[in-house]
VOBA-1610 file (N, C-alpha, C; in pm, whole numbers, padded with zeros to 5 digits, always signed):
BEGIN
Unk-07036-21962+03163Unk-07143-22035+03229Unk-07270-21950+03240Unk-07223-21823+03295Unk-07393-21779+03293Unk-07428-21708+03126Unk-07359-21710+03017Unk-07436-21715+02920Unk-07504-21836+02824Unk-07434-21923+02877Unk-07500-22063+02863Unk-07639-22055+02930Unk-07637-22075+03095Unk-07755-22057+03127Unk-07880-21918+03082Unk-07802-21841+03044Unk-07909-21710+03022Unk-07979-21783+02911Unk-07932-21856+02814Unk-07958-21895+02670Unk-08092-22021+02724Unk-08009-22110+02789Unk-08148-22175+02829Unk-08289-22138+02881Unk-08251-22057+02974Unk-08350-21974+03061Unk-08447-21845+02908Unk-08386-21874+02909Unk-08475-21794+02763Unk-08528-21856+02683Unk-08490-21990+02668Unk-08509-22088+02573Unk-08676-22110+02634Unk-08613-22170+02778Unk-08727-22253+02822Unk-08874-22095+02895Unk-08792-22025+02908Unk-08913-21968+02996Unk-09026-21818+02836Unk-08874-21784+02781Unk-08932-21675+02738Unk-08956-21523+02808Unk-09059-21506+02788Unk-09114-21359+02800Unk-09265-21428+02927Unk-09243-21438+03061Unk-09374-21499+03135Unk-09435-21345+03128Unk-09565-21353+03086Unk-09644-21233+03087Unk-09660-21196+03252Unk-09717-21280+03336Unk-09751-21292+03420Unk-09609-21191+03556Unk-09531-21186+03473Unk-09409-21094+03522Unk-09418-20943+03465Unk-09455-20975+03336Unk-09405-20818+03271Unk-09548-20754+03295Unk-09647-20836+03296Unk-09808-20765+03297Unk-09777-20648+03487Unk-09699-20716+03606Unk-09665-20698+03709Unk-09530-20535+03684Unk-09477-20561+03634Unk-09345-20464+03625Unk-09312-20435+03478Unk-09244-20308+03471Unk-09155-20300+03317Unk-09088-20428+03310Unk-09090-20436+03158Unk-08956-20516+03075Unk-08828-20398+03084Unk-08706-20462+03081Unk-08612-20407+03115Unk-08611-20278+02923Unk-08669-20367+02880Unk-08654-20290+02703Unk-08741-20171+02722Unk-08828-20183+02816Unk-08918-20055+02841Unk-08856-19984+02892Unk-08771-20029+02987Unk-08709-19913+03069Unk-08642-19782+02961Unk-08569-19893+02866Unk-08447-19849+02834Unk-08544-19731+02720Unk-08702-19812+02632Unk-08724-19725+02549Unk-08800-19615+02575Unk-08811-19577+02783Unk-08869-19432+02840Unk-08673-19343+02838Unk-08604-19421+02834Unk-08505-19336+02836Unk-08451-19272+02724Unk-08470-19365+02621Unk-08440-19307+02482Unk-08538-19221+02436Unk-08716-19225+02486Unk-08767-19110+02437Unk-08750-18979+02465Unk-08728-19018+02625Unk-08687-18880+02674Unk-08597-18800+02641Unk-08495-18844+02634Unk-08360-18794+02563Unk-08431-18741+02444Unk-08486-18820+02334Unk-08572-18756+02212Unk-08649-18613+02245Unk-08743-18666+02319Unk-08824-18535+02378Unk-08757-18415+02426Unk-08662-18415+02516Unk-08577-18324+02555Unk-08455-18277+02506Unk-08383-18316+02412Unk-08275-18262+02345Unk-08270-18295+02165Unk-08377-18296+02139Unk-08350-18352+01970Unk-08407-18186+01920Unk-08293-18147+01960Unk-08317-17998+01875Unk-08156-17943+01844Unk-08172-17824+01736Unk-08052-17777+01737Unk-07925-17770+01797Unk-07796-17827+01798Unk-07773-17850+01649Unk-07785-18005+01685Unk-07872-18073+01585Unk-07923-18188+01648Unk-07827-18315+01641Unk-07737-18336+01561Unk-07658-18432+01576Unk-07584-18420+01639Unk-07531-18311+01713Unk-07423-18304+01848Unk-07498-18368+01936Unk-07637-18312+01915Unk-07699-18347+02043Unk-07739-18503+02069Unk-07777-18543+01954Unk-07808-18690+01920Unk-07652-18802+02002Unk-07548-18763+01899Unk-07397-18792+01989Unk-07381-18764+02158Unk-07355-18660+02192Unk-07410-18673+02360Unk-07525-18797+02418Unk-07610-18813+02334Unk-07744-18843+02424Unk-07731-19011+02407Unk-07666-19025+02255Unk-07588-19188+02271Unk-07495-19233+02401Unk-07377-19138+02411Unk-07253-19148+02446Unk-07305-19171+02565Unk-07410-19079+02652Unk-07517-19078+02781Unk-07539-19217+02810Unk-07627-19271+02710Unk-07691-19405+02736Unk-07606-19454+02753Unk-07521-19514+02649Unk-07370-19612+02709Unk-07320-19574+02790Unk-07321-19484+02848Unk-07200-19458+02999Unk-07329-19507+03074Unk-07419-19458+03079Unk-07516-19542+03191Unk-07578-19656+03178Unk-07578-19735+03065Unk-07574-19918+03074Unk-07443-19912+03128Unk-07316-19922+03087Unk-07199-19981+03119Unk-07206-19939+03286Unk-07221-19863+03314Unk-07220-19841+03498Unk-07318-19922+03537Unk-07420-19923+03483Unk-07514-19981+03576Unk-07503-20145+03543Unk-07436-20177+03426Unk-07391-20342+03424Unk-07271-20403+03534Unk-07123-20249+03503Unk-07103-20330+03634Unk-07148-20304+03775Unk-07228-20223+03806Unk-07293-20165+03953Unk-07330-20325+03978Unk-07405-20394+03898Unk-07506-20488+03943Unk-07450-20581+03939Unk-07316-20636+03837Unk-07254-20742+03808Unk-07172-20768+03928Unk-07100-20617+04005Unk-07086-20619+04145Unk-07144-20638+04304Unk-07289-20674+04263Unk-07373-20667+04398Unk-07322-20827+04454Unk-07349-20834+04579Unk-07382-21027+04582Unk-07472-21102+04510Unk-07414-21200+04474Unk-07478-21265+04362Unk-07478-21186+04203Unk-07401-21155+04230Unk-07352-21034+04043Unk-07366-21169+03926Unk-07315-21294+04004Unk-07339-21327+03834Unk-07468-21418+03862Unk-07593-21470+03928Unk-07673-21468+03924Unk-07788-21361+03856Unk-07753-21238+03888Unk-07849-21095+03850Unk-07795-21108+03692Unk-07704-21109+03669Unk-07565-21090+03518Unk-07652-21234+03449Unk-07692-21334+03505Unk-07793-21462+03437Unk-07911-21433+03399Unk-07999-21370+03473Unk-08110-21332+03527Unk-08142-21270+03386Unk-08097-21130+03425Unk-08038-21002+03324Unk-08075-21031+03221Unk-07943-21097+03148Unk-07921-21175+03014Unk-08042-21244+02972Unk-08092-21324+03008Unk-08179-21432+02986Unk-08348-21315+02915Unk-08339-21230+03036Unk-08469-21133+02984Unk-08444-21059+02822Unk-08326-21026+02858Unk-08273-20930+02682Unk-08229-21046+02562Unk-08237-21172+02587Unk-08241-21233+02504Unk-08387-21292+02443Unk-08399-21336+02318Unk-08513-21289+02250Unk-08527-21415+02167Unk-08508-21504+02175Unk-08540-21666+02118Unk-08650-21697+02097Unk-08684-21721+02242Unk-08797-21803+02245Unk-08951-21679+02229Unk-08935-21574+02231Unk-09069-21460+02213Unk-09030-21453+02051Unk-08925-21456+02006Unk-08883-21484+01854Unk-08977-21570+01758Unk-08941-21649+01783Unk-08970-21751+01734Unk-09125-21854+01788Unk-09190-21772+01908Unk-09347-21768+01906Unk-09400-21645+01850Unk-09334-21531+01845Unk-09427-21480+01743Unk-09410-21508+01581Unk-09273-21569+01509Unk-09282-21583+01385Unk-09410-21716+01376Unk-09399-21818+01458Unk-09463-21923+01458Unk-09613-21863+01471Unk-09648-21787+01560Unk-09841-21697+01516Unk-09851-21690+01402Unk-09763-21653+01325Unk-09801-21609+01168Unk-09810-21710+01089Unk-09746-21827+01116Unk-09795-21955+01059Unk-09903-22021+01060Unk-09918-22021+01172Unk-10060-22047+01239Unk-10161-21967+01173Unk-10157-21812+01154Unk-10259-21749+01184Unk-10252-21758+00981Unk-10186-21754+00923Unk-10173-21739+00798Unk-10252-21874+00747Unk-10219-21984+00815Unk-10280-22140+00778Unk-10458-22105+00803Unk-10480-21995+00875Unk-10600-21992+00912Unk-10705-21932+00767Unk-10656-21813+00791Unk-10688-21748+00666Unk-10575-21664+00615Unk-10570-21546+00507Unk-10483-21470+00455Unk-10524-21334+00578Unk-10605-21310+00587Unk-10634-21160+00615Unk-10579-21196+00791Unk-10648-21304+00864Unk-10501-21346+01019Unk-10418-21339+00999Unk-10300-21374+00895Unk-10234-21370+00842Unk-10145-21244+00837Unk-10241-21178+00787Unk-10199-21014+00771Unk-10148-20929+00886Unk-10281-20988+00996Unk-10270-20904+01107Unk-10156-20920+01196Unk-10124-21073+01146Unk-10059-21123+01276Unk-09866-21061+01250Unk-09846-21063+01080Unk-09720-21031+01037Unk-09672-20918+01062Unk-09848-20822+01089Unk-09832-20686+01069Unk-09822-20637+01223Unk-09776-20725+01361Unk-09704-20741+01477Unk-09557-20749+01457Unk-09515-20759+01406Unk-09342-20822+01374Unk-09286-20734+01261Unk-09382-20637+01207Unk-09296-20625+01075Unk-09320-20458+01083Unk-09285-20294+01002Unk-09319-20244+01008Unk-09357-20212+00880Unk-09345-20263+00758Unk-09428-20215+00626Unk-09573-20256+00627Unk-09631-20217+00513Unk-09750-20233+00541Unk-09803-20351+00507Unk-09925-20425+00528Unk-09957-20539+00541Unk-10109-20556+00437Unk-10174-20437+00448Unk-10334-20465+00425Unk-10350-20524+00264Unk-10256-20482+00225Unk-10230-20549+00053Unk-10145-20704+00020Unk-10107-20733+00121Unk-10028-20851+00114Unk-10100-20994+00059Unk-09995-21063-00038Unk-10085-21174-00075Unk-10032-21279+00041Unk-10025-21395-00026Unk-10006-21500+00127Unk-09824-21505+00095Unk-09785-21521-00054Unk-09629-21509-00045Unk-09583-21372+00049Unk-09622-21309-00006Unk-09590-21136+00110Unk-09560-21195+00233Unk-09692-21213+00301Unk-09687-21221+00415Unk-09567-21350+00476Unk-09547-21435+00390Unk-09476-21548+00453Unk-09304-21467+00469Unk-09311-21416+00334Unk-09158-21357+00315Unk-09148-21210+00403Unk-09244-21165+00470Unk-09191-21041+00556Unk-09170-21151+00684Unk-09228-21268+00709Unk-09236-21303+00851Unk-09106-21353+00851Unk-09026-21477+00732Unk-08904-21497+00768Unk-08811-21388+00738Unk-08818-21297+00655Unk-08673-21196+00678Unk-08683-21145+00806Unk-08809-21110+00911Unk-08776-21107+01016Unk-08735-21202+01160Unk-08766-21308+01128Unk-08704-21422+01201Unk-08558-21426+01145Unk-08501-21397+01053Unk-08360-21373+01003Unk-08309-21240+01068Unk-08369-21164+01072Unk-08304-21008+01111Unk-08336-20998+01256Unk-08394-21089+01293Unk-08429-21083+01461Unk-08343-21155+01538Unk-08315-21237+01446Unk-08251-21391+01506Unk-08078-21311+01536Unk-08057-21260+01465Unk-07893-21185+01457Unk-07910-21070+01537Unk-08017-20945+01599Unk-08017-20864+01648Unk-08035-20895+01836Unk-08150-21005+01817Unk-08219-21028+01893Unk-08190-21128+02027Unk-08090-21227+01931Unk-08013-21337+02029Unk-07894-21321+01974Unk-07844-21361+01843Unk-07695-21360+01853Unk-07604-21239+01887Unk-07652-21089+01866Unk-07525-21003+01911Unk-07556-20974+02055Unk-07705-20963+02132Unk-07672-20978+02220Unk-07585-21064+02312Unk-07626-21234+02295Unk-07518-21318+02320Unk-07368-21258+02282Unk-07310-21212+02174Unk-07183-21211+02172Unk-07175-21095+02238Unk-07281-21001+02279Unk-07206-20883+02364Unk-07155-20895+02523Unk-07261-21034+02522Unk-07229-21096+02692Unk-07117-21105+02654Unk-07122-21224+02567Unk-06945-21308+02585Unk-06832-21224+02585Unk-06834-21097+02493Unk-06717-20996+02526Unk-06689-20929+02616Unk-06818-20872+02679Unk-06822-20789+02816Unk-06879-20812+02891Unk-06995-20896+02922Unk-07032-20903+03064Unk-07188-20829+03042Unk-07252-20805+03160Unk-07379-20793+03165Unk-07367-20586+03125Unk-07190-20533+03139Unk-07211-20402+03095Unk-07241-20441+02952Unk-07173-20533+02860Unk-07155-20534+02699Unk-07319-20566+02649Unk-07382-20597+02737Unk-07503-20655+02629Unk-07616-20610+02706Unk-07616-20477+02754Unk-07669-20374+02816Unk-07659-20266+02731Unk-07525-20244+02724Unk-07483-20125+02623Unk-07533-20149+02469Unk-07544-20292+02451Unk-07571-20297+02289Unk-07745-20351+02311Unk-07810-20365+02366Unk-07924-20334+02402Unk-08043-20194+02400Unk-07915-20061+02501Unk-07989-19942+02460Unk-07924-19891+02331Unk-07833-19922+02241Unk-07827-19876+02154Unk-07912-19915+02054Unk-07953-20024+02022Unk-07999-20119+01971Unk-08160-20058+01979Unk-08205-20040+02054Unk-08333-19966+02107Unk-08340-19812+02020Unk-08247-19736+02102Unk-08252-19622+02031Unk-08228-19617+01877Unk-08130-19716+01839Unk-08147-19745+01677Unk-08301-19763+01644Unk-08365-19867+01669Unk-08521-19881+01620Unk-08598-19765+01656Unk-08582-19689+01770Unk-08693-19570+01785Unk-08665-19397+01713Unk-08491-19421+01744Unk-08475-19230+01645Unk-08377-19308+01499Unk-08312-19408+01450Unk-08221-19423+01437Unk-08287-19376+01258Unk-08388-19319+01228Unk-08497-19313+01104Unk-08428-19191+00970Unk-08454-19221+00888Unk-08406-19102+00780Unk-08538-18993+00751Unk-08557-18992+00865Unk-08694-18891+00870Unk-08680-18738+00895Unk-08759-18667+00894Unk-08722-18501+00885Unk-08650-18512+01099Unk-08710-18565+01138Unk-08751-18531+01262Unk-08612-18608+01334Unk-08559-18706+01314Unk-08466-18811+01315Unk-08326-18829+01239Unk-08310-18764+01103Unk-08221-18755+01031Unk-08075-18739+01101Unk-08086-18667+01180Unk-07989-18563+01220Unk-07956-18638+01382Unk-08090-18655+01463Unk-08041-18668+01537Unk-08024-18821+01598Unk-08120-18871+01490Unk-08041-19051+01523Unk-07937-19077+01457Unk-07887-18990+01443Unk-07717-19056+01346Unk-07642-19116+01403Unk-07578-19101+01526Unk-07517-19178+01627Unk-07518-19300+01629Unk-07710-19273+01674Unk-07778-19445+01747Unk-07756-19532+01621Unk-07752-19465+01492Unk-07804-19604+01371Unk-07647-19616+01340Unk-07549-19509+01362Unk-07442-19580+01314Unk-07360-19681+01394Unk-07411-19608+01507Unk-07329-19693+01660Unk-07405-19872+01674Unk-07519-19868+01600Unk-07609-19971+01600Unk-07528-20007+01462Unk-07485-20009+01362Unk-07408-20035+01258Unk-07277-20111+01271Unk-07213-20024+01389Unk-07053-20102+01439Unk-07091-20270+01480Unk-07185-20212+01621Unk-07195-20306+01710Unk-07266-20429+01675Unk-07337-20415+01532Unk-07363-20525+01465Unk-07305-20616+01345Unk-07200-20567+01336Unk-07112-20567+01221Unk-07084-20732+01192Unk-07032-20761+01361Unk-06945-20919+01315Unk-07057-21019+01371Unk-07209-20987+01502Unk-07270-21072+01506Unk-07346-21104+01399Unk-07384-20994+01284Unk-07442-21019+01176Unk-07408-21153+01090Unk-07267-21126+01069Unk-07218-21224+01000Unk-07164-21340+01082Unk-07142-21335+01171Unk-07159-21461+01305Unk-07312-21555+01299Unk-07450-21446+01265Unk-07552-21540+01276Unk-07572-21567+01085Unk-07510-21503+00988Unk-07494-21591+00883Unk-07448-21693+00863Unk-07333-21758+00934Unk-07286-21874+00975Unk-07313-21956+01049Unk-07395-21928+01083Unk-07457-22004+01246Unk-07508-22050+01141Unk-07631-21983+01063Unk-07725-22039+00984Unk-07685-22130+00901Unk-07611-22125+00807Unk-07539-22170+00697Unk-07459-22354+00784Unk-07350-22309+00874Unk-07352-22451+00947Unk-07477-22524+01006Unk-07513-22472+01068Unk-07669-22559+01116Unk-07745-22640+01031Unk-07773-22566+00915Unk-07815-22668+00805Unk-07723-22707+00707Unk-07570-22689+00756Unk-07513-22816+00672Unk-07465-22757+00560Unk-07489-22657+00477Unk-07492-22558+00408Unk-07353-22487+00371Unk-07256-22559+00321Unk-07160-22489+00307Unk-07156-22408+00145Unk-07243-22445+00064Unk-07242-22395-00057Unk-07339-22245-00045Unk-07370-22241+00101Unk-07450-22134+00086Unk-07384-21952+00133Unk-07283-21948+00124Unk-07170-21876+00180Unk-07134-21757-00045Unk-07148-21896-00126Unk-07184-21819-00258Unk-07304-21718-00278Unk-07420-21761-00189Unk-07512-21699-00223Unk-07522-21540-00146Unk-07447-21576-00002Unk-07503-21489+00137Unk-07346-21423+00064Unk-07252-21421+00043Unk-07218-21283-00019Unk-07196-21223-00130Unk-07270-21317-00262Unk-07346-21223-00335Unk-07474-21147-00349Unk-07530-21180-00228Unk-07639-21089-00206Unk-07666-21035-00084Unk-07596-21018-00017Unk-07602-21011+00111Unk-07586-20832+00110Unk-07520-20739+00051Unk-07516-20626+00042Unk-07619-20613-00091Unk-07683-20640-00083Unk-07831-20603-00172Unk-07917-20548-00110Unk-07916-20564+00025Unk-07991-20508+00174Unk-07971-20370+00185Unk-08046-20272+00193Unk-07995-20129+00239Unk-07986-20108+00370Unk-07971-20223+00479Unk-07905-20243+00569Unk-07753-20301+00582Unk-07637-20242+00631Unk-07478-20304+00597Unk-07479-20437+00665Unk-07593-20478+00804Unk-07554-20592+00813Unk-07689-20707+00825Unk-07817-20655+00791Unk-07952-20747+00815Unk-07911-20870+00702Unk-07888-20775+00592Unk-07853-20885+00486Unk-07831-20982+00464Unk-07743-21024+00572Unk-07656-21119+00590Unk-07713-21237+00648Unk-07772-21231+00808Unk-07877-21300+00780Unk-07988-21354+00712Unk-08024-21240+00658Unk-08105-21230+00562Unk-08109-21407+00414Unk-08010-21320+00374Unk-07950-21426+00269Unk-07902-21583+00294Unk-07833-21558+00425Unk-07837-21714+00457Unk-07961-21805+00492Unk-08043-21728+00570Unk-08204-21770+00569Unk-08258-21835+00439Unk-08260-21733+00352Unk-08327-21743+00190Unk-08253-21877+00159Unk-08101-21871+00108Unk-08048-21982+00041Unk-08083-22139+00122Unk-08110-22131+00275Unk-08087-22260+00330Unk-08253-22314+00318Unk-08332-22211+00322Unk-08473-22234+00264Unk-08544-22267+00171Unk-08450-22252+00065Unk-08452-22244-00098Unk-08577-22092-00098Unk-08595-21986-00017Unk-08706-21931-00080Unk-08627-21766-00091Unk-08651-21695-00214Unk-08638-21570-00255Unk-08670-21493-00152Unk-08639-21426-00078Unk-08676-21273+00104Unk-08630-21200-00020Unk-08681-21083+00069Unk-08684-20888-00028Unk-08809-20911-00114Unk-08722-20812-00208Unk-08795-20754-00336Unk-08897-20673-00331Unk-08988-20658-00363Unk-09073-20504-00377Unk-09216-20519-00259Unk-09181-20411-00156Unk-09285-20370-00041Unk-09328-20265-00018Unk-09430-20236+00000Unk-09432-20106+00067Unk-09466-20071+00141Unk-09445-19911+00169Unk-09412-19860+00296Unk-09466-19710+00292Unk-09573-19690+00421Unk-09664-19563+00451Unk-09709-19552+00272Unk-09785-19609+00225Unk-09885-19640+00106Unk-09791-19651-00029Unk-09633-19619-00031Unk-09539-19638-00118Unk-09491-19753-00148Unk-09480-19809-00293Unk-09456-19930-00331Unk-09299-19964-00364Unk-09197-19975-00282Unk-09058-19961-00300Unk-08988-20092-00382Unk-08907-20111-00493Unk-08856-20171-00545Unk-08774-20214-00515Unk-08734-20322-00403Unk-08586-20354-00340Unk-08590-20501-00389Unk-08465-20500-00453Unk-08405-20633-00515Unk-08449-20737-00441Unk-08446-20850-00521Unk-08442-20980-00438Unk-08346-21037-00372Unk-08333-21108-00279Unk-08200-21184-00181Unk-08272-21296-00235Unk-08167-21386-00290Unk-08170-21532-00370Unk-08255-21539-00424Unk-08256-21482-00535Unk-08379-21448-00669Unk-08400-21584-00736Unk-08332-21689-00728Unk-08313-21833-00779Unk-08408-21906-00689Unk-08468-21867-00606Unk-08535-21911-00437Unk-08686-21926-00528Unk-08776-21978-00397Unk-08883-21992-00443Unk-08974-21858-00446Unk-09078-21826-00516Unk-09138-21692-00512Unk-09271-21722-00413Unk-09331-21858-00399Unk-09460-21835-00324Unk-09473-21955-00209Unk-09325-21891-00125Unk-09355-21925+00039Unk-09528-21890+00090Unk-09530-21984+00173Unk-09680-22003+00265Unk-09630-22004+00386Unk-09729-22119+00471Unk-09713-22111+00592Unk-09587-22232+00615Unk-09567-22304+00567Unk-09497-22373+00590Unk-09357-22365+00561Unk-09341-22254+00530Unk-09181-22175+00521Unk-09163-22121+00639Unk-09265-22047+00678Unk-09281-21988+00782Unk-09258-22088+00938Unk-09289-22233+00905Unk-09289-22305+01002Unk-09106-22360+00970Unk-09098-22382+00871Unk-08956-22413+00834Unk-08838-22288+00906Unk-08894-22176+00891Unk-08783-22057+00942Unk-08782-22030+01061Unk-08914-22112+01174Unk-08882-22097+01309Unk-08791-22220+01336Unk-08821-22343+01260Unk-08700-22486+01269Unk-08560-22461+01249Unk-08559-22375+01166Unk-08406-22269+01135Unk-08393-22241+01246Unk-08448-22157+01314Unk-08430-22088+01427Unk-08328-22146+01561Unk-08412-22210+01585Unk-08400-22306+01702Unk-08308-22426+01667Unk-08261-22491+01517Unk-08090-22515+01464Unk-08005-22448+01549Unk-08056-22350+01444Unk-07925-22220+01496Unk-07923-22184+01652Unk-07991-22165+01732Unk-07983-22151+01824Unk-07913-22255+01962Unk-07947-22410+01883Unk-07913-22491+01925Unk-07707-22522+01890Unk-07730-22449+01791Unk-07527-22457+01729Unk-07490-22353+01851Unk-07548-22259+01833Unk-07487-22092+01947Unk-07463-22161+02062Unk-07580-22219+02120Unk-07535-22293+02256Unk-07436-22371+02285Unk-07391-22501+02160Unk-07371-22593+02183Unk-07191-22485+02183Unk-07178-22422+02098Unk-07021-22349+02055Unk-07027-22287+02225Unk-07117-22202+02312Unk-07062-22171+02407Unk-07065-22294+02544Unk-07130-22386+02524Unk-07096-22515+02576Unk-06956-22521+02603Unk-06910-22578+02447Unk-06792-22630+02463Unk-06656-22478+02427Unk-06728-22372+02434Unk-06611-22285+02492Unk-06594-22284+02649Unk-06708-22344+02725Unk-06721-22330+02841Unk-06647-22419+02959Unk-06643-22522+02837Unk-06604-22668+02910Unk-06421-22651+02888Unk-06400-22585+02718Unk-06269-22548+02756Unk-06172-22465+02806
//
């Protein structure tokens, strides 16, 4: 019941600025804790240290999920909670800006993708920009709402706390960088486990929602084409139920990288109206997630 309601309450309210402009987001909290840890122990020998400073964070989400899940009213706060770390409805208004802003001109367009995405943008034609905005409404949609949701449903407001700051520290050290190599190894692999089966949980979401059972050929023959083990996956079910080609060649800090296509049979020159099509995906799928913990709820 209260991940049902967290799901609505996210649905309907979002991200009220008018709250977070007032106080941290709980994701802030978590990403002054992961820098610090960075700042203060990402030195020699750095992947021990990196391992400790994971193992840290999860022992202190999981305490402090059940500290709070135990107060009065634990599963009110455990609703509350949930509803903020879920990511739907700020999802799927920012993929929807880029539609908008792309319908406007190319170069809005640019700016607006280049919020949501981290390759670079200033070279992008209008296909570019459409196809970085849905692989990330695909890779958001599985990070962002579905494993959090399934971390509620397994554990409680500790489980989707814990896969929250990992999840965090994956995006901020988790990098193959001089500085990061070593000591985000933990966060990106521990972010690797814990995404393993919602990945492919929100490939199916996708794939049923639109009806799509022939699309299960496509999402795992290309689905490890991703040099991510589990974005892919979304990834690919997105592409096939869209008919449009995600990946293929981007680049990144002024480098032009050659990464295969996900459903190369897809269309090559998505616009804005793919873009409006992959937030309608969205909110399908989002609408199946609910309706499955509905009626797990009812039984």
């Amino acid at each position: 019941m209260t991940l049902f309601a967290a799901l609505l309450l996210d649905a309907l309210l979002g991200e009220p600025r008018w709250l977070w402009d007032r106080a941290p987001h709980p994701a802030v909290l978590m990403g002054r804790a992961v820098g610090w840890c960075d700042r203060r122990f990402n030195r020699p020998p750095a992947r021990a240290m990196g391992v400790l400073c994971v193992a840290g964070l999860v022992i202190g989400a999981g305490l402090l999920g059940l500290f709070i899940a135990a107060l009065p009213g634990g599963a009110l706060w455990s609703t509350l909670i949930a509803a903020i770390l879920l990511a739907q409805r700020s999802l799927a208004d920012h993929v929807g800006r880029v539609a908008s802003a792309l319908g406007r001109s190319l170069s809005e367009g640019r700016h607006a993708v280049a919020q949501i995405v981290g390759r670079d943008t200033a070279a992008m034609d209008e296909a570019a920009v459409a196809r970085a905005a849905i692989e990330s409404a695909a890779e958001n949609l599985g990070d962002g709402v579905v494993a959090p949701a399934f971390w509620f449903a397994v554990a409680g407001l500790p489980g989707i706390l814990i896969y929250k700051i990992v999840n965090t520290a994956d995006s901020m050290v988790g990098y193959r960088t001089p500085r990061h190599e070593a000591f985000g190894w933990a966060a990106a692999r521990l972010d690797d486990v814990l995404n393993w089966i919602p990945a492919r949980l929100t490939a199916g979401l996708i794939a049923v929602a639109h009806l799509r059972a022939d699309a299960w050929r496509v999402i795992l023959r290309d689905a490890g084409l991703h040099r991510s083990p589990n974005a892919g996956w979304p990834e690919a079910a997105m592409a096939v139920c869209l008919d449009v080609s995600l990946s293929g060649p981007r680049a990144y800090d002024g480098r032009m990288q050659d990464f295969p296509w996900v459903f190369p049979e897809g269309r090559r020159d998505p616009g804005a109206a793919e873009i409006r099509a992959a937030v309608t995906a969205l909110w399908r799928t989002w609408a199946l997630l609910a309706a499955l913990v509905a009626l797990t709820m009812a039984w």
